[in-house]
C-alpha positions as CSV (number, residue, x, y, z in Angstrom):
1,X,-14.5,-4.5,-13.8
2,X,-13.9,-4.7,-9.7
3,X,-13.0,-1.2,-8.0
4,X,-9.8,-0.5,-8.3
5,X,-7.7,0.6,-4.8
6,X,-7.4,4.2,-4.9
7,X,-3.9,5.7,-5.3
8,X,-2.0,7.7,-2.6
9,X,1.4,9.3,-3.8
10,X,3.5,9.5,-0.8
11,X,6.2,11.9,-0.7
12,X,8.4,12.8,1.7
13,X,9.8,16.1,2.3
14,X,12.4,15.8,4.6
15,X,15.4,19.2,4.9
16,X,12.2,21.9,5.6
17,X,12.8,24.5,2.9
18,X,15.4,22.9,1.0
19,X,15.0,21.9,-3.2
20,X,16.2,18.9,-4.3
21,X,15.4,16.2,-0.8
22,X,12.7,14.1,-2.1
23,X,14.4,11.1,-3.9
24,X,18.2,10.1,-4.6
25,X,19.3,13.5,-4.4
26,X,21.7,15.1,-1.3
27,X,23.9,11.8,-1.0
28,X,26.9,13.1,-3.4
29,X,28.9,14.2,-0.7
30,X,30.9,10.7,-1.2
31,X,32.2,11.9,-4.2
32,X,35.5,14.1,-5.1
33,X,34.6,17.7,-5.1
34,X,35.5,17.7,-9.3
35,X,33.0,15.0,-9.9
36,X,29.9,15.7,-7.0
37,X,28.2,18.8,-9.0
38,X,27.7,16.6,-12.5
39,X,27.0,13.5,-10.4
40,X,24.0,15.8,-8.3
41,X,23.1,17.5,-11.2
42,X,22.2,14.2,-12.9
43,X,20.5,12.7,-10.1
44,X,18.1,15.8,-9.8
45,X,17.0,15.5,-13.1
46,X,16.6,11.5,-13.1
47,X,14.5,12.7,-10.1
48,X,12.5,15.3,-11.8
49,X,12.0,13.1,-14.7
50,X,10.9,10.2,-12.5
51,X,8.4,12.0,-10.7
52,X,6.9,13.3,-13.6
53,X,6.3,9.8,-14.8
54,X,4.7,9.1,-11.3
55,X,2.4,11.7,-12.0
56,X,1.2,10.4,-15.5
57,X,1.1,7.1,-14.3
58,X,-1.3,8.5,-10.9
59,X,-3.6,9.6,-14.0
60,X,-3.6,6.1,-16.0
61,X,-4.8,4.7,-12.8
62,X,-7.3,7.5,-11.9
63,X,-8.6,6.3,-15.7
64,X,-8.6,2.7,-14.9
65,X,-10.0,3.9,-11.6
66,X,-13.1,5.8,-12.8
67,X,-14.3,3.1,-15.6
68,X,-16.1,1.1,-12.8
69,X,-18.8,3.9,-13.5
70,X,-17.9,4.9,-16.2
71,X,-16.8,4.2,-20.6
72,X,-12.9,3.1,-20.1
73,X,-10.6,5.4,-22.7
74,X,-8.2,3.3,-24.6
75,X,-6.7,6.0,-26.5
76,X,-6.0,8.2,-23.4
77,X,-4.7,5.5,-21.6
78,X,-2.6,4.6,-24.6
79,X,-1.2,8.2,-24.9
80,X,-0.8,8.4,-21.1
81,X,1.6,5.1,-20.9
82,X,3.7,6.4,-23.6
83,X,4.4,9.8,-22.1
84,X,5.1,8.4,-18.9
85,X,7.2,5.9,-20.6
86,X,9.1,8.7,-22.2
87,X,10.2,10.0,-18.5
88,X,10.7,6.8,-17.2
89,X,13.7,6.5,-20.3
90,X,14.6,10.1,-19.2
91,X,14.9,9.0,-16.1
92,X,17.1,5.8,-16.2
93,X,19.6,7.7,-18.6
94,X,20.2,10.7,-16.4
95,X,20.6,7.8,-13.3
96,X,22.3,6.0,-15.6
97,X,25.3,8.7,-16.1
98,X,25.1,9.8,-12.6
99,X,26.0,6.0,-11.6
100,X,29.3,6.2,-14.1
101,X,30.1,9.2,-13.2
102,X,30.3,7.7,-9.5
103,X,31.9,5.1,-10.5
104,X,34.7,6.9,-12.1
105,X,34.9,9.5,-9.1
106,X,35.5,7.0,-6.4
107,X,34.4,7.9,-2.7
108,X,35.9,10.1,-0.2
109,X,38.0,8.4,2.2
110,X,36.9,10.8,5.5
111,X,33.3,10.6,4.0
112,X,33.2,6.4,3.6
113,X,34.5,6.8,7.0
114,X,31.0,9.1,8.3
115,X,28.6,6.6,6.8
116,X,30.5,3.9,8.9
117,X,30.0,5.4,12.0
118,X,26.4,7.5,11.8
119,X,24.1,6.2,14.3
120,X,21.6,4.4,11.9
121,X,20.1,2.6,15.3
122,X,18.7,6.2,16.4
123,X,17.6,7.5,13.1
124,X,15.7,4.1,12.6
125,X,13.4,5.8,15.1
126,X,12.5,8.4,12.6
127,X,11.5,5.8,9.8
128,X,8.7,4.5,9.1
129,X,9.2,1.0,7.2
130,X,11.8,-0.9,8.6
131,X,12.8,-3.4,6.0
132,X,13.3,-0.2,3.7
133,X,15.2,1.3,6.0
134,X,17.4,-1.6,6.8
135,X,17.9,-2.2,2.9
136,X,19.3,1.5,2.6
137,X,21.4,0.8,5.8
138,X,23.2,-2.2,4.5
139,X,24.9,0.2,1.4
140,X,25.4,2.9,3.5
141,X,27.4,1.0,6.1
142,X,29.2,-0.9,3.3
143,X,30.0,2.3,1.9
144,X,28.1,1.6,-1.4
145,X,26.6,4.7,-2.6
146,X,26.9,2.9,-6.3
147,X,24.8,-0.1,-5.0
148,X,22.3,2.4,-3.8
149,X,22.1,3.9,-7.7
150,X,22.2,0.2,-8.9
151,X,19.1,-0.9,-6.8
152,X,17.1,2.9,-7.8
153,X,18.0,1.9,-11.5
154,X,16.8,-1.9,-10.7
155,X,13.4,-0.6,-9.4
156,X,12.5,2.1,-12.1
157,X,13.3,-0.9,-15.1
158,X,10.3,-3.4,-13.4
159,X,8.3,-0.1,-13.5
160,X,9.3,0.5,-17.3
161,X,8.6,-3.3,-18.0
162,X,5.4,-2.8,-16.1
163,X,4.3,0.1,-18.5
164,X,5.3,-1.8,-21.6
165,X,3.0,-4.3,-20.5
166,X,-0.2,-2.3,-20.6
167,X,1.1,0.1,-23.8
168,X,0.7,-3.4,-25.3
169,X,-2.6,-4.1,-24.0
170,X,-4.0,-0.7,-25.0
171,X,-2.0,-0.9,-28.3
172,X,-4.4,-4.3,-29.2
173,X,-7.4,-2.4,-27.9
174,X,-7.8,-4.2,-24.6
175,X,-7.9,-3.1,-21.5
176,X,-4.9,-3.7,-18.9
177,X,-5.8,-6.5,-16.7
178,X,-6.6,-5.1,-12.5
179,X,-3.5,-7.0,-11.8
180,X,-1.2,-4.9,-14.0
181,X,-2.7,-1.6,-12.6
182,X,-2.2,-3.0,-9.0
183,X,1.4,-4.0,-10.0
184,X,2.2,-0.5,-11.6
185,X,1.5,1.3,-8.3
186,X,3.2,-1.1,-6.1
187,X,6.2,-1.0,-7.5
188,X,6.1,3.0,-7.8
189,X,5.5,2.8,-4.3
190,X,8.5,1.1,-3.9
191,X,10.7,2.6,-5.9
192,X,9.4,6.0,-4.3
193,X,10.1,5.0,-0.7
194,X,13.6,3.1,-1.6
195,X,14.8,6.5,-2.8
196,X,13.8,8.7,-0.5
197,X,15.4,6.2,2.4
198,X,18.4,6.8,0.8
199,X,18.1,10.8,0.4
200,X,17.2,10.7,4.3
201,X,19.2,8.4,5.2
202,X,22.3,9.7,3.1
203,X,21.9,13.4,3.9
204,X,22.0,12.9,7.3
205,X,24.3,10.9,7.6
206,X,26.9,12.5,5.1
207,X,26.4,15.9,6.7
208,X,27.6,14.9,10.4
């Protein structure tokens, strides 16, 4: 088995001491007042239960990682995938309801109106991948806050399809092709980076 590219979990912390700024959270301030506690509420724990799966999955792939010297472990690779698959469906249902609860709340005129106008050329400084930011830009200035839960959603389903595809590797007794593994973290790293953008991005931008 060729060496596997060792895994770096990027995360941003972005409002100093404040909870809840890592990913999809702070960007409820579109919402009506009677809808934007649920809505945050839901998000946080889509969040929390994301992350967690991150975490699982950075284990997998330290196991995939460390049979290059040594006896790869089916079984706790097996029960790995299915606990992170577990968060990952926690995950998308709490995202999920936070997305229908937007839906159903409609956006603040006065605040559809700040995302319009923030100055996304001088914050673009501050960021670090461009096409990212630029992604997150385009709903922001189109005032699509929904769009932005649509695309997270989007992101964490490849990753669930991705884990599906090694549970049923594991589950024949094989062992997950390189590709998979490379795959899996990719497209954490994406979906990561997408949704902290939009927490960056969003917070700052609502709170002018």
């Amino acid at each position: 088995m060729k060496k596997f590219a060792a895994l770096t979990l990027i995360i941003f912390l972005f409002c100093g001491t404040s909870f809840g700024t890592i990913v999809m959270n702070n960007i409820s301030e579109i919402f009506p007042p009677g809808y934007k506690p649920e809505i945050e509420k839901k998000l946080v724990l889509g969040s929390v239960a994301f992350l967690r799966a991150y975490g699982i999955s950075n284990e997998l792939l330290s196991v995939f990682e460390s049979a290059e010297i040594s006896n790869f472990d089916t079984n706790s690779s097996l029960n790995l995938v299915n606990n992170a698959l577990l968060e990952i469906e926690k995950s998308l249902n709490h995202y999920k309801e936070a997305k229908a609860l937007g839906l159903t709340a409609g956006y603040l005129p006065e605040k559809t109106e700040t995302l319009r106008n923030f100055d996304y050329d001088s914050f673009s400084k501050t960021m670090q991948y461009t096409g990212v930011f630029e992604k997150v830009k385009r709903f922001m200035v189109n005032n699509d806050v929904i769009g932005i839960h649509a695309e997270n959603i989007k992101n964490i389903e490849v990753i669930r399809e991705d884990l599906i595809g090694v549970r049923k590797v594991l589950s024949a007794g094989g062992v997950p092709a390189k590709e998979q593994m490379w795959k899996i973290l990719v497209d954490y790293t994406n979906a990561s980076i997408f949704a902290n953008y939009a927490t960056r991005i969003g917070s700052t931008a609502l709170s002018n």
